[in-house]
C-alpha positions in Angstrom: -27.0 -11.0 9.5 -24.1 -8.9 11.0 -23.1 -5.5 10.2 -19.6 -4.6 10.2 -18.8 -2.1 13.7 -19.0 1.4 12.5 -15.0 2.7 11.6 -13.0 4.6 9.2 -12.8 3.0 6.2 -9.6 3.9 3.8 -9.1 2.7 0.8 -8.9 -0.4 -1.6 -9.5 -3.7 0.8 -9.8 -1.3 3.9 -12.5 -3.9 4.9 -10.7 -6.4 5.4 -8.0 -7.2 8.3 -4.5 -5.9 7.7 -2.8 -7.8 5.3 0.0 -9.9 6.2 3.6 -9.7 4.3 2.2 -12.7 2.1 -1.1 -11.4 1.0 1.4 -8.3 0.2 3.4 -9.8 -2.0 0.7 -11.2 -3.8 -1.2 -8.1 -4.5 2.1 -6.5 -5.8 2.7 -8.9 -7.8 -0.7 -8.2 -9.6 0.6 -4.9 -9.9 4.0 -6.4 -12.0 1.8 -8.6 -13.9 -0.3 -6.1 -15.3 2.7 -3.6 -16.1 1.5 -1.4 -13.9 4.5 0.6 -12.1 4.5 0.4 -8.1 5.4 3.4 -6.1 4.9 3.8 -2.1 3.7 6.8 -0.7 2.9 7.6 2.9 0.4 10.3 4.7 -0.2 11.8 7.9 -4.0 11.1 7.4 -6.0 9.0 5.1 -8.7 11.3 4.5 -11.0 10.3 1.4 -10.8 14.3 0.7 -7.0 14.3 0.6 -5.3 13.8 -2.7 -1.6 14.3 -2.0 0.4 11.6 -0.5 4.5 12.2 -0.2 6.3 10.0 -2.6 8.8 7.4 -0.6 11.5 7.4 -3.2 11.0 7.7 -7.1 8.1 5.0 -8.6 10.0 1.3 -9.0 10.6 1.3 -12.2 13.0 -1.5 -12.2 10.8 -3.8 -9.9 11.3 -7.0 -11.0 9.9 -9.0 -7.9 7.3 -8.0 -5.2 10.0 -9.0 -2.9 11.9 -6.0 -4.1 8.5 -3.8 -3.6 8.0 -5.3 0.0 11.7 -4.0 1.4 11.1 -0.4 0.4 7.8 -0.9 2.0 9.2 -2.2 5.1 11.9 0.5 5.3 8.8 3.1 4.7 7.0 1.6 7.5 10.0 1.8 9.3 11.2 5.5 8.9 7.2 6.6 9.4 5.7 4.4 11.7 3.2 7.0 12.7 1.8 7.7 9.2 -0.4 6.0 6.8 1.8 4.0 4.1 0.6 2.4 0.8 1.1 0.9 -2.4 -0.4 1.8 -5.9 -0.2 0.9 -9.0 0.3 3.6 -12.2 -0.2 2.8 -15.7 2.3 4.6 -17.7 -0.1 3.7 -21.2 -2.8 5.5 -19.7 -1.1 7.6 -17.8 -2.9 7.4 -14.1 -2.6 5.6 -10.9 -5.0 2.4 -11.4 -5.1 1.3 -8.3 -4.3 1.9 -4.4 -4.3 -0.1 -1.0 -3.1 0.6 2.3 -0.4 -1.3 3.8 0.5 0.4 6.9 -1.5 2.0 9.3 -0.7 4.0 12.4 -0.3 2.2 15.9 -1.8 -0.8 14.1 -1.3 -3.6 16.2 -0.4 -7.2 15.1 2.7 -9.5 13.7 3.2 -9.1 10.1 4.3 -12.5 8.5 7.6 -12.2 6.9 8.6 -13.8 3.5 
């Protein structure tokens, strides 16, 4: 049995390698199936303790695609490049973010696929 090497772990699918443009696309589009509204916020740090990400732009409420979601991402991750970025998910029934996973990380290395 392997362990996985000892690292800082994020959030939601922080296991796993980054995810390309693709597996992106189909995770926001969860997100749109479900209702739920996708917003994209970014961080200096991902620390477990912190709470507070900054808001890129107002939530999407008018997302109608994931494609639409994945070009404000990629103009996030252009503009802060040296910051955490991610996606979540906020349920406007219940009032609360539902669900959260990083997209970007800082001097991550690695071709993202396109769509």
């Amino acid at each position: 049995m392997q362990t996985l090497p000892k690292e800082i772990r994020f959030e939601t699918l922080s296991y796993l390698p980054p995810l390309s443009d693709a597996q992106i696309i189909k995770q926001v589009q969860y997100i749109l199936d479900q209702g739920y509204i996708p917003a994209i916020e970014f961080s200096e740090a991902s620390d477990p303790k912190q709470h507070f990400w900054t808001m890129w732009k107002l939530p999407l409420f008018g997302a109608r695609s994931a494609k639409e979601v994945l070009s404000e991402v990629d103009a996030c991750r252009t503009d802060y490049r040296d910051q955490f970025v991610r996606i979540v998910g906020f349920d406007n029934i219940k009032q609360c973010q539902v669900l959260s996973f990083i997209v970007h990380k800082p001097n991550q290395t690695g071709v993202r696929s396109r769509f």
